[in-house]
N, C-alpha and C positions, 0 to 999 in steps of 0.2 A: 169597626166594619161599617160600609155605608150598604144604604138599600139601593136599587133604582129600577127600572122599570124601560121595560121595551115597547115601543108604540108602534103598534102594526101600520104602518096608510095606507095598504089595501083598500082601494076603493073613497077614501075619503081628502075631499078639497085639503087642500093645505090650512085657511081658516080650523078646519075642524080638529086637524091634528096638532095647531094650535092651543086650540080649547082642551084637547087632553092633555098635553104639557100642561098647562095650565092648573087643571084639576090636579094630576100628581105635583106639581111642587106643593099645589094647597096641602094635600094630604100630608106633606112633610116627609117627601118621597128627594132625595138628592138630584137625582138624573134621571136621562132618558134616552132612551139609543136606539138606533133607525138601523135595520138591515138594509144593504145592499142588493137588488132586484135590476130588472132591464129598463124598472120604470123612475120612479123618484131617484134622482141623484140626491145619494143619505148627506155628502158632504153639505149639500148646497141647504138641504132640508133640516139640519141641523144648525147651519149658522141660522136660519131663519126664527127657529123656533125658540133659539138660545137667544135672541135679539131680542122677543117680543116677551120672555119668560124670565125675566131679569134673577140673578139666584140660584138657574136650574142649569146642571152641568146637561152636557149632550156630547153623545157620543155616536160614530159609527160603529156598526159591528156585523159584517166585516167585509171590505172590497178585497175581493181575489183581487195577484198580484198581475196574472197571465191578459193580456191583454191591455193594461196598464200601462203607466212608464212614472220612475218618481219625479220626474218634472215635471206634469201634472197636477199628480197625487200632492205633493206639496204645494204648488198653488192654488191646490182646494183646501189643502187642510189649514193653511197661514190665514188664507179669507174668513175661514171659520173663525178661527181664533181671534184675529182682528176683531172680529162681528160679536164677537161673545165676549168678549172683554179675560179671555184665559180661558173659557170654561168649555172649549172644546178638545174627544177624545178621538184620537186615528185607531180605530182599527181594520186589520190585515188579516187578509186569508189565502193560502193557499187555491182554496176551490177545488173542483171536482173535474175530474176528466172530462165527464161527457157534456155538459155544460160549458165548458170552455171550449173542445173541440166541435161542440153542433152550434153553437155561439158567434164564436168565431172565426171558427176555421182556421184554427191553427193547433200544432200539437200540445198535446200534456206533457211535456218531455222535463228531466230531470228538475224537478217543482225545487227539491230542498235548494239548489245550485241558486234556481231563481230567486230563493227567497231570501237567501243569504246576500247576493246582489243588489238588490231589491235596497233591502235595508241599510245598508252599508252606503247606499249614494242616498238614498231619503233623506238620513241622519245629518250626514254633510249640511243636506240642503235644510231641514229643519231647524242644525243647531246653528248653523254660520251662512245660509242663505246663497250660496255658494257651493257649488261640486266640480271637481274635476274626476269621475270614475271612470274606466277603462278597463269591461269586464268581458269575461265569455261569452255570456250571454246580453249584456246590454252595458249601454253607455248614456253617462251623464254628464256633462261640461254646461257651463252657465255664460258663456260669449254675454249676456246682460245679466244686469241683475236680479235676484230671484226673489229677496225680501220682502217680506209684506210689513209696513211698518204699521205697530201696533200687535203683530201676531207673539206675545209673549205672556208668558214664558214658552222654552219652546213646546210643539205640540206633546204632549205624552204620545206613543206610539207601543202598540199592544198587537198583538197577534193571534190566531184563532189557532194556536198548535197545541197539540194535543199528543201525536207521534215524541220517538226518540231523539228523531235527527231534527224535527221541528224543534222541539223545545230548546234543542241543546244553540240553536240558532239563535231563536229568539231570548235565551236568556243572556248570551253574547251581546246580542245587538238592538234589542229593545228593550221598552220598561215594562211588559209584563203579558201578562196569557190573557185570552179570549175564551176558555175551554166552554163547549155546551155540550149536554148532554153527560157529561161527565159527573158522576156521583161523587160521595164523600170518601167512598174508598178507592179508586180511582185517583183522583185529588191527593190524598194522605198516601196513597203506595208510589204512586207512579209521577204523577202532573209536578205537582208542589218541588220535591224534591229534586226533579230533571233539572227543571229550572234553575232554581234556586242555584244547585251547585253549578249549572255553567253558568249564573252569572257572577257569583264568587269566585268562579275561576279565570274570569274575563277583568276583575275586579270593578265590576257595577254593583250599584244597590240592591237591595234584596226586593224582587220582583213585585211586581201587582201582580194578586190572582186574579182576575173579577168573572165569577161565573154564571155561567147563566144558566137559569133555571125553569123550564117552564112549571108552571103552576098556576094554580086554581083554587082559592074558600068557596066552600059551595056546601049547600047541604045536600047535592044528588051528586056523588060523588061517583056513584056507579057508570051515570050519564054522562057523564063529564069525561072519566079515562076512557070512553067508550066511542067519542069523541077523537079523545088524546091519541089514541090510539090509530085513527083513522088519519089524522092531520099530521104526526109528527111518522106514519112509515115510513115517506119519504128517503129519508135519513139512513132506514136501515140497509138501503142500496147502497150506499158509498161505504166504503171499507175503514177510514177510517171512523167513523161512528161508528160501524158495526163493532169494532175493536173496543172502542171505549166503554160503551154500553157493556160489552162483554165483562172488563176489568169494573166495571162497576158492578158487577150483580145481576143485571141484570138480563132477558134477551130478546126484546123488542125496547122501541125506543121509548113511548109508554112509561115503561116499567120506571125512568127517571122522570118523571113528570110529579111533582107535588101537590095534592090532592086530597082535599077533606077540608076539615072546619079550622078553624082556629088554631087552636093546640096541636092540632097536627101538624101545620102549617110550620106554628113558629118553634116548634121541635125540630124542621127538616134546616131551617135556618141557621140554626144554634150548628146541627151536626155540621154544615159546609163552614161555617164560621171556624168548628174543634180539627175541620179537617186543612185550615189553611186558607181555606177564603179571605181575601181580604176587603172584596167588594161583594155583593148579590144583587143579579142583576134579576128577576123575574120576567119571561117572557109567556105567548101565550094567553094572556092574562082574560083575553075576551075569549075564549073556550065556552065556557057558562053562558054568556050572554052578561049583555049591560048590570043587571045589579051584583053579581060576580063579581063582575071586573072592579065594581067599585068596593065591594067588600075585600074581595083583594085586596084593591090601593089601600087601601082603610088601616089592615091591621099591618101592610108592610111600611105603612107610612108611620105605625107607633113603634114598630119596631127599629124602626130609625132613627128615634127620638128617645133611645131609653136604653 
């Protein structure tokens, strides 16, 4: 299992989010992965910091599909890869209603339909550079060529599903899950196994899980979910986190946030590892404040290495 780590850049130059990459590959941290916002384009942010960060994988996590188009989306994600010499990761998300529709100004209308589409002309274009798709809801054809030479091997492509009909998609037609907010039971009842069998049943390899996890080493731990608690509500507006939260135990979002010293920490590690994990991603991670975060990196960066 690897470790890695999610870098907020809320508010910070690119230099800066640089120098945190930077810091977590020191720490002996694998990767680093940029959410998707109205602001930093994560694709373009990630070839950047995978260029300057020789070593350290990067990853998006995760551009909704609604408002997109994969002809794009692949010529961001080839550049990355180019740029990083292989060590760039795509990922995909559904999104949320009301963010799409107050965003854009277009519907939320049958998402699973989109994202099956979706993936299906991306792949095209990631694995041969080339699409001719001709779908319900969108269309790909490549009249020039799409290749980015150098973008190899092709992109890994991961998706943020979580749902039935999601998983059952993306174990079909991608290389693996994006779940957050999703605990270990959750993961081991429901996520893991969705997957897994539709992409054995599609006859693909057996998925990447990589999850993400927010968390926190702190010794005010009370201060900190208190925090958690205030930053990650959000979440518990949209349905499907309110659902997974639920299968995990828990019922605010909070309640999956990892939290305490040390041992506690690499306790909750070990369980998403027994629960199918095959990547942990830690996000969150500046909750605490600066020596936090770096105590954080600290002991997920030993746990990487052991």
């Amino acid at each position: 299992m690897t470790i890695g780590v999610a870098i907020n850049p809320a508010s910070q130059r690119i230099d800066g989010i640089v120098q945190l990459a930077r810091e977590a590959h020191e720490a002996g941290l694998r990767s680093a992965w940029f959410g998707q916002t109205f602001a930093y384009d994560s694709p373009s942010l990630a070839a950047i910091v995978g260029r300057e960060v020789p070593g350290l994988h990067v990853g998006t996590s995760a551009i909704p599909v609604f408002g997109r188009h994969p002809l794009l989306i692949s010529s961001q994600a080839q550049t990355a890869q180019a740029a990083t010499d292989g060590r760039y990761h795509l990922g995909l998300a559904l999104g949320t209603k009301f963010l799409t529709e107050d965003a854009f100004g277009i519907p939320f209308e049958r998402p699973i339909a989109r994202l099956r589409e979706f993936l299906t002309a991306l792949r095209q274009l990631l694995e041969t550079g080339s699409a001719d798709f001709h779908g319900e809801l969108l269309t790909a054809t490549t009249p020039l060529p799409a290749a980015v030479p150098g973008a190899e091997p092709p992109v890994p492509l991961l998706v943020a599903a979580m749902g039935p009909q999601a998983l059952r998609v993306t174990g079909e037609l991608a290389d693996g899950v994006l779940p957050y907010l999703a605990g270990p039971r959750a993961l081991a009842e429901h996520i893991v196994p969705a997957v897994t069998a539709a992409a054995a049943a599609a006859g693909r390899p057996a998925p990447r899980i990589v999850a993400l996890v927010p968390g926190v080493v702190t010794a005010d731990a009370e201060a900190v979910r208190e925090t958690a608690t205030e930053t990650l509500a959000f979440y518990e507006q949209i349905p499907s986190y309110e659902r997974v939260i639920g299968l995990s135990g828990g019922t605010r979002a909070a309640d999956l946030a990892v939290i305490g010293d040390e041992e506690t920490v690499a306790a909750e590690v070990r369980r998403y590892r027994e629960a199918g994990a095959t990547e942990v991603v830690f996000t969150a991670t500046e909750l605490g404040g600066e020596a936090d975060r770096r105590r954080t990196w600290k002991l997920l960066g030993e746990l990487a290495n052991h």
